[in-house]
C-alpha positions as CSV (number, residue, x, y, z in Angstrom):
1,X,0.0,0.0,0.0
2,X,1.4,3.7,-0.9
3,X,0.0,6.6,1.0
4,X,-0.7,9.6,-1.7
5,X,-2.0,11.8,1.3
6,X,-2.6,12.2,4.7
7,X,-3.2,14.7,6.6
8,X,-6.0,17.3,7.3
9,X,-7.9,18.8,4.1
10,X,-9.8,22.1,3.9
11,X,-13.6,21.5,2.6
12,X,-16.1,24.0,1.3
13,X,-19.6,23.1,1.0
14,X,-19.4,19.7,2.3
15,X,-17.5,18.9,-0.8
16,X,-14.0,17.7,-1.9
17,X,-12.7,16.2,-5.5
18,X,-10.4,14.3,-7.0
19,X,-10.0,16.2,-11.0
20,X,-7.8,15.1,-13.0
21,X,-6.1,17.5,-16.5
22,X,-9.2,16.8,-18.8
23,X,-12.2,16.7,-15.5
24,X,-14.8,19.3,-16.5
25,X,-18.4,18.4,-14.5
26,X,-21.3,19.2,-13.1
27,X,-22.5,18.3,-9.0
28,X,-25.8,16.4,-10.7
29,X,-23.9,15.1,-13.7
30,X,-21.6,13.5,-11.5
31,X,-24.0,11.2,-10.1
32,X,-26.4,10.6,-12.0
33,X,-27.2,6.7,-12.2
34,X,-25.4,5.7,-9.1
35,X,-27.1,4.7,-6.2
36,X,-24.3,6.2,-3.4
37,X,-24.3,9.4,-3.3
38,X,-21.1,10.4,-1.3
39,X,-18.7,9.3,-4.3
40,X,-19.8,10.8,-7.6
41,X,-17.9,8.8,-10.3
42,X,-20.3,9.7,-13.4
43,X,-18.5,12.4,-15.1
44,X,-15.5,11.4,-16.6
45,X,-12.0,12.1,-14.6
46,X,-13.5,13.2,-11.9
47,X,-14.8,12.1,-8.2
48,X,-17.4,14.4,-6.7
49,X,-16.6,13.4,-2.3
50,X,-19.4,14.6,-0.2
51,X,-18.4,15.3,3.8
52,X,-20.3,15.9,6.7
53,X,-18.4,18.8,7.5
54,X,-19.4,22.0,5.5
55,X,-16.8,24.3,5.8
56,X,-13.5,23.6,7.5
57,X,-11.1,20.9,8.4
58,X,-11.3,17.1,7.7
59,X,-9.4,14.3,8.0
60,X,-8.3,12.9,4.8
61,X,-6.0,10.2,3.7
62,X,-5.9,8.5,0.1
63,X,-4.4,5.3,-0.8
64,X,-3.0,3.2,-3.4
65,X,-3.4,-0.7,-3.6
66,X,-2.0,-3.3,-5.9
67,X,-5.3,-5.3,-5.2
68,X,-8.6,-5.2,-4.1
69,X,-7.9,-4.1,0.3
70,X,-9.8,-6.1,2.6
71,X,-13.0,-3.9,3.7
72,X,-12.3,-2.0,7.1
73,X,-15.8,-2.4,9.0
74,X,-14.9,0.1,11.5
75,X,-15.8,2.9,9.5
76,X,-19.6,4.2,9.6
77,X,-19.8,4.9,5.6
78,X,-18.2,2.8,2.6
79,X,-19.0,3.5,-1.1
80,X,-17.7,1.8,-4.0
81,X,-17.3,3.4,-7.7
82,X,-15.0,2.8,-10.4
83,X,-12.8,5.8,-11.6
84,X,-9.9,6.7,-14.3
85,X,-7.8,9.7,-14.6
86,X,-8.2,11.6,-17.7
87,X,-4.7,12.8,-16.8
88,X,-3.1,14.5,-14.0
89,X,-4.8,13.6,-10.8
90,X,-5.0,15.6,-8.0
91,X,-7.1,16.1,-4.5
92,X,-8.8,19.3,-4.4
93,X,-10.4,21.4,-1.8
94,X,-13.4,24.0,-3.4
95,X,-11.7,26.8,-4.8
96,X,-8.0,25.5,-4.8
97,X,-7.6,26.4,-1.3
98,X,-5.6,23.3,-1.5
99,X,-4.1,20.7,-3.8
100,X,-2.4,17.4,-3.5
101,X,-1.0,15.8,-6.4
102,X,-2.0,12.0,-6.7
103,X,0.6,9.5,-8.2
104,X,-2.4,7.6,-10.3
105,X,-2.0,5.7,-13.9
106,X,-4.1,6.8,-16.3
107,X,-5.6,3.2,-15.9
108,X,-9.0,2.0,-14.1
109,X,-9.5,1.8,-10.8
110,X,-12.4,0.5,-8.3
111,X,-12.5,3.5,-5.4
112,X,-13.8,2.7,-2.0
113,X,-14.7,6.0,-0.2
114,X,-14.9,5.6,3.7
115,X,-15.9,7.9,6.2
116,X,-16.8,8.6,9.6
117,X,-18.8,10.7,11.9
118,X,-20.6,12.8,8.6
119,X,-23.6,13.5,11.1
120,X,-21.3,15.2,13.9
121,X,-19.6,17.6,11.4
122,X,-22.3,18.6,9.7
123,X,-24.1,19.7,13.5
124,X,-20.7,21.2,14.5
125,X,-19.0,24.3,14.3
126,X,-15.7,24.0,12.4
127,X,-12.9,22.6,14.7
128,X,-10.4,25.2,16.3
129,X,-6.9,24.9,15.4
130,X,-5.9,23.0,18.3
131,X,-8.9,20.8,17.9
132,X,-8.9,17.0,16.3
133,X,-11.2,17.0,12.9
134,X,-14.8,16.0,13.7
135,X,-14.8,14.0,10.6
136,X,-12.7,11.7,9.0
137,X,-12.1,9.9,5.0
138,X,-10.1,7.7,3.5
139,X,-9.8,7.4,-0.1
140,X,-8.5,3.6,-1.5
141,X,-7.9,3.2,-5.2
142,X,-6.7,-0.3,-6.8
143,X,-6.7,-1.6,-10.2
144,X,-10.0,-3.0,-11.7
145,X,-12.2,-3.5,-14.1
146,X,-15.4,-0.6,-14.7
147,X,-18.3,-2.2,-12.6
148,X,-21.4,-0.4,-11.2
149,X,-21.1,1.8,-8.1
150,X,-22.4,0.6,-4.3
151,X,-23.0,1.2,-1.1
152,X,-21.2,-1.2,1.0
153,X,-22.1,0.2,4.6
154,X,-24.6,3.2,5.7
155,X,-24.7,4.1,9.4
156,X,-25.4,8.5,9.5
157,X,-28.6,10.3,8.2
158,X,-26.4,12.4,6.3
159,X,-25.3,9.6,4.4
160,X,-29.2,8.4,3.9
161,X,-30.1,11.7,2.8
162,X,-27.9,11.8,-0.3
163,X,-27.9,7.8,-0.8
164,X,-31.6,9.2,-1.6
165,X,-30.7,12.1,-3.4
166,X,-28.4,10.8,-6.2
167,X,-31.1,7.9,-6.4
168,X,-33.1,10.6,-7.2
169,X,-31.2,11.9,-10.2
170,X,-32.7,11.8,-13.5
171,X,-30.9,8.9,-15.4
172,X,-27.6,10.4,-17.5
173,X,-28.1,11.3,-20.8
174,X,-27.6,8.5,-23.9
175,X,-24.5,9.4,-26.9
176,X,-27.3,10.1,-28.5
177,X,-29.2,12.6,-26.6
178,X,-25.6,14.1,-25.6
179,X,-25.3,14.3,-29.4
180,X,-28.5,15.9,-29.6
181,X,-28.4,18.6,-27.0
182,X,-24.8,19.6,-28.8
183,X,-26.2,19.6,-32.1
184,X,-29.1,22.3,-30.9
185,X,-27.0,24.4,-28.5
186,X,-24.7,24.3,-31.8
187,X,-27.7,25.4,-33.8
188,X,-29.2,27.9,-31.3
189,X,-25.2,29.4,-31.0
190,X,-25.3,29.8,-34.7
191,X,-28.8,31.2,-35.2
192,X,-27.8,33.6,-31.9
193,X,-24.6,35.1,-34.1
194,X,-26.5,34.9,-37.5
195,X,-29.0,37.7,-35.5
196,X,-26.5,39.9,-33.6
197,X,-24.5,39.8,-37.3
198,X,-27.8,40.7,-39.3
199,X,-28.0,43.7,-36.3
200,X,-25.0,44.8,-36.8
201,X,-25.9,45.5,-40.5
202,X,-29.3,47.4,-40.6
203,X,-31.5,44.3,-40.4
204,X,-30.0,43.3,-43.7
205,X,-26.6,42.2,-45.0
206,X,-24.7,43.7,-47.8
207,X,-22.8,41.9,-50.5
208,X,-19.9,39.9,-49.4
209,X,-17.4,42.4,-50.5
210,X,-18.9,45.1,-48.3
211,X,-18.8,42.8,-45.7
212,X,-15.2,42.5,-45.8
213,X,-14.2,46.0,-45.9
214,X,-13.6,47.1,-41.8
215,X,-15.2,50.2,-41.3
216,X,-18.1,49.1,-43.7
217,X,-20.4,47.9,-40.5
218,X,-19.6,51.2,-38.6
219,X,-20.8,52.9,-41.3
220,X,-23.8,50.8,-41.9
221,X,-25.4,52.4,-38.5
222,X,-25.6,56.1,-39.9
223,X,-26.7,55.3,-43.4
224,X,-27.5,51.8,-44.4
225,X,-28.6,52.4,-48.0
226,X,-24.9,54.0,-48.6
227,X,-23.2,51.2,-48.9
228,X,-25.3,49.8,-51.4
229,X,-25.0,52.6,-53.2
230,X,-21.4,52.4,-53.0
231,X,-21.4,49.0,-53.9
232,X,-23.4,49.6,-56.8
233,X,-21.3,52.8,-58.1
234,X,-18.5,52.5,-60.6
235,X,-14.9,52.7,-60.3
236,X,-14.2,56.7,-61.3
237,X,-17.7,57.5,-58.8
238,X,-15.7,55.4,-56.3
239,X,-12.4,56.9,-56.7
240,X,-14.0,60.5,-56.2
241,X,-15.8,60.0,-53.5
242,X,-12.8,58.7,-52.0
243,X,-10.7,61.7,-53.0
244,X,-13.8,63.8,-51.9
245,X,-13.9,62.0,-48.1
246,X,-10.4,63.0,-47.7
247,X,-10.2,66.5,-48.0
248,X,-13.0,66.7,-46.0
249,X,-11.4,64.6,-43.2
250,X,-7.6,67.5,-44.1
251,X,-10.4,70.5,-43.9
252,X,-11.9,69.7,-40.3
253,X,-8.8,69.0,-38.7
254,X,-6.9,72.0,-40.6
255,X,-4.4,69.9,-42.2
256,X,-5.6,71.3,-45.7
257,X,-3.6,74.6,-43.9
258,X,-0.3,72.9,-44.3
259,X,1.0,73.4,-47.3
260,X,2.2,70.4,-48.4
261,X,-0.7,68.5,-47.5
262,X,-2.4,71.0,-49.5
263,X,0.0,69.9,-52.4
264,X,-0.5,66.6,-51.6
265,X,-4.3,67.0,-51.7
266,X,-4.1,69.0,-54.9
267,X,-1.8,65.9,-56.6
268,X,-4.5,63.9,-55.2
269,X,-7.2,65.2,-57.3
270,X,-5.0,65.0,-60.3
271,X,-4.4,61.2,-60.3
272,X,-0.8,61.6,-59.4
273,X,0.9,58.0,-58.5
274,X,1.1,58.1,-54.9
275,X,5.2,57.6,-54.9
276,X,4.9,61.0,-56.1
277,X,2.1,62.1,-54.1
278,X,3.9,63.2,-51.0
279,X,6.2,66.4,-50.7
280,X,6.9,66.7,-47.1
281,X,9.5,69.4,-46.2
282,X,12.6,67.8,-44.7
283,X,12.4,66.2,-41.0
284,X,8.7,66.1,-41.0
285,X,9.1,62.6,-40.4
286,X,12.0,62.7,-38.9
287,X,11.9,60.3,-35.4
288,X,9.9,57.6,-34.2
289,X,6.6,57.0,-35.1
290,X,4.1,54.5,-32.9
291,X,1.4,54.4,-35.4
292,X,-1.4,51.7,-34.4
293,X,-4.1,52.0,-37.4
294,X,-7.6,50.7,-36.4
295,X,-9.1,52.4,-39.6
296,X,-10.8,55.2,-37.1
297,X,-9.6,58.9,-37.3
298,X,-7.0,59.4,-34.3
299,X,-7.1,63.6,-33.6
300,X,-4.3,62.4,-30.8
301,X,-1.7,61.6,-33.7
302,X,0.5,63.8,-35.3
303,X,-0.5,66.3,-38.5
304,X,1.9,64.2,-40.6
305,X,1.1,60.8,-39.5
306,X,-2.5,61.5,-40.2
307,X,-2.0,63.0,-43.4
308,X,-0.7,60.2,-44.5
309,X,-3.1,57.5,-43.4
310,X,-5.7,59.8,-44.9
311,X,-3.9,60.0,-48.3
312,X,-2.9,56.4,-48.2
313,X,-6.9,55.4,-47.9
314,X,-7.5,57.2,-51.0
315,X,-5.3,54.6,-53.1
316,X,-6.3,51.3,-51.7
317,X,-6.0,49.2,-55.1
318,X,-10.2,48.5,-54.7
319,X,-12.0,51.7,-54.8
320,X,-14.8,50.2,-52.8
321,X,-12.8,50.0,-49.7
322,X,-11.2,53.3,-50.6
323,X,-14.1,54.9,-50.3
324,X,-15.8,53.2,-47.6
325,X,-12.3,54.0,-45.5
326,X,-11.9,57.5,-46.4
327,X,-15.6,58.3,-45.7
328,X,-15.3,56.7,-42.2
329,X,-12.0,58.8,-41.3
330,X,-13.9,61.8,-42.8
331,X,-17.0,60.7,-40.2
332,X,-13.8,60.6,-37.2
333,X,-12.7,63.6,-38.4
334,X,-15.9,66.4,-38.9
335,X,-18.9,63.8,-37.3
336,X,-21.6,62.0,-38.8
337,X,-23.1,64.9,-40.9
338,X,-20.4,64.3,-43.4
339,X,-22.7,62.0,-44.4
340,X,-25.5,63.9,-45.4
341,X,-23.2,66.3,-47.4
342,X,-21.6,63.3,-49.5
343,X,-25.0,63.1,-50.4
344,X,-25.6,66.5,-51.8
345,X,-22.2,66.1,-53.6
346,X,-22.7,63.0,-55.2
347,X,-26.5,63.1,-56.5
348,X,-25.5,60.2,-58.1
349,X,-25.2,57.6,-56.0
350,X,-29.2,57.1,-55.2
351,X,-29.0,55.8,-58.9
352,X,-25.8,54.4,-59.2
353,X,-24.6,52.8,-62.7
354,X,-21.6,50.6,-63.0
């Protein structure tokens, strides 16, 4: 026999576990189909240990036999279940106030969970430091084959009590009712996102390339119909409006004042390439630059870094996105009203031709 603990353990809630690295369970889960209801074996990797003692001190001790250990009568409560690690195992108290690593195999085992004086604890007051535990458990695993759980001895009322509990439990779940209620919370996950995404856009999805431009759903909350009228707009109605957003985004923050924004700007207009867009005097970009682009005007950054995220918008290779971009640094930049002009400036775009 190898002792893997001894000792005094702290319990919350009348309740102790062994988990092991894949143990993920719930209190009803864990005995459902059993008839004991101190040693909760149900859920895979784990043992749910009931005590008598609801919060404080226990005596513990867990064992480790080569064979099958010859019953102790002495002690008031004895369950049987049958267990295996799904990795790691370990003892532990509610909320990792402690933690005792168990040397276990990742093979089957037949537990026997013994304990004595359950109804004392549970009508005492937690023991003081100096005071013995008023309850005591041990914990025996050997090697052996899977076989139903049992109740081997019953002497306390706290024992009957959940004996009649877990009895209670409706039976565990089939695969195929486990399969089931994945498949629908699957489904009703899906259907949930499918909704809050169909929000998100106006009660009405856009065509896929809108959908994969970033600022497109931002924009979608001030005027919906936009971007289908972008999206329905040509190339040289695109490319304008993106030009267009962009001296409106320079005007409201007074970078239009600079002058060789203003050049830029100008340049702009004229289809120049944007290697030669830029005529920045010398050390405007001098130093360091943090520059963290979430495709939202920033009026913290500096004129010239701003400038040229602007300008760079403009000549995204697919004018959709450029203007879509441009437009929402042009919202960041003046406010939502920006909008509303584009409108008056580009009559167009309620009957878009491509």
């Amino acid at each position: 026999m190898r002792t893997l603990m001894s000792g005094q353990a702290p319990v919350s809630y009348g309740q102790i576990y062994v988990e092991s690295a894949q143990a993920d369970y719930d209190v009803d889960d864990c005995f459902r189909g059993q008839r004991n209801g101190l040693c909760g074996a149900a859920s895979a990797g784990t043992l749910f240990l009931i005590t008598g003692m609801h919060t404080g001190d226990v005596g513990f001790a867990v064992e480790a036999y080569d064979e099958e250990p010859v019953i102790d009568e002495s002690w008031e409560e004895i369950v049987e279940a049958s267990y295996q690690p799904g990795g790691e195992a370990a003892l532990v108290s509610w909320g990792g106030e402690g933690r005792w690593p168990l040397a276990l195999a990742e093979t089957t085992y037949r537990v026997r969970y013994c304990g004595s004086g359950m109804d004392a604890a549970h009508d005492s007051d937690p023991p003081m430091d100096d005071e013995p535990p008023v309850d005591r458990y041990v914990l025996q695993f050997w090697p052996a084959p899977a076989a139903p759980d049992r109740i081997v001895k019953r002497t306390s009322e706290l024992a009957a009590y959940w004996h009649r509990t877990a009895q209670a439990l409706p039976p565990p779940l089939t695969p195929e009712q486990v399969a089931a209620a994945e498949a629908k919370r699957a489904a009703d996950q899906a259907e949930l996102w499918a909704a809050e995404r169909l929000e998100s856009w106006g009660g009405r999805l856009p065509s896929e390339r809108v959908q994969q431009v970033q600022q497109a759903s931002r924009l979608a909350r001030l005027d919906r119909e936009l971007l289908d009228e972008l999206d329905a707009s040509d190339a040289e109605t695109l490319t304008a409006v993106a030009r267009w957003s962009a001296r409106q985004a320079c005007a409201a923050a007074g970078l239009d004042q600079i002058d060789w924004i203003a050049d830029a700007l100008d340049r702009m207009d004229q289809g120049v390439d944007f290697s030669e867009l830029l005529r920045p005097p010398a050390g405007t970009f001098d130093g360091s630059f943090a520059i963290m682009h979430s495709g939202d005007w920033d009026a913290s950054r500096p004129a010239p870094i701003q400038a040229l995220l602007t300008l760079t918008a403009t000549y995204d290779e697919e004018p959709l996105r450029a203007a879509i971009a441009t437009l929402w640094l042009a919202v960041g930049a003046s406010g939502p009203e920006v909008v509303a002009r584009l409108r008056t400036s580009f009559p167009q775009l309620r009957n878009p031709v491509r």
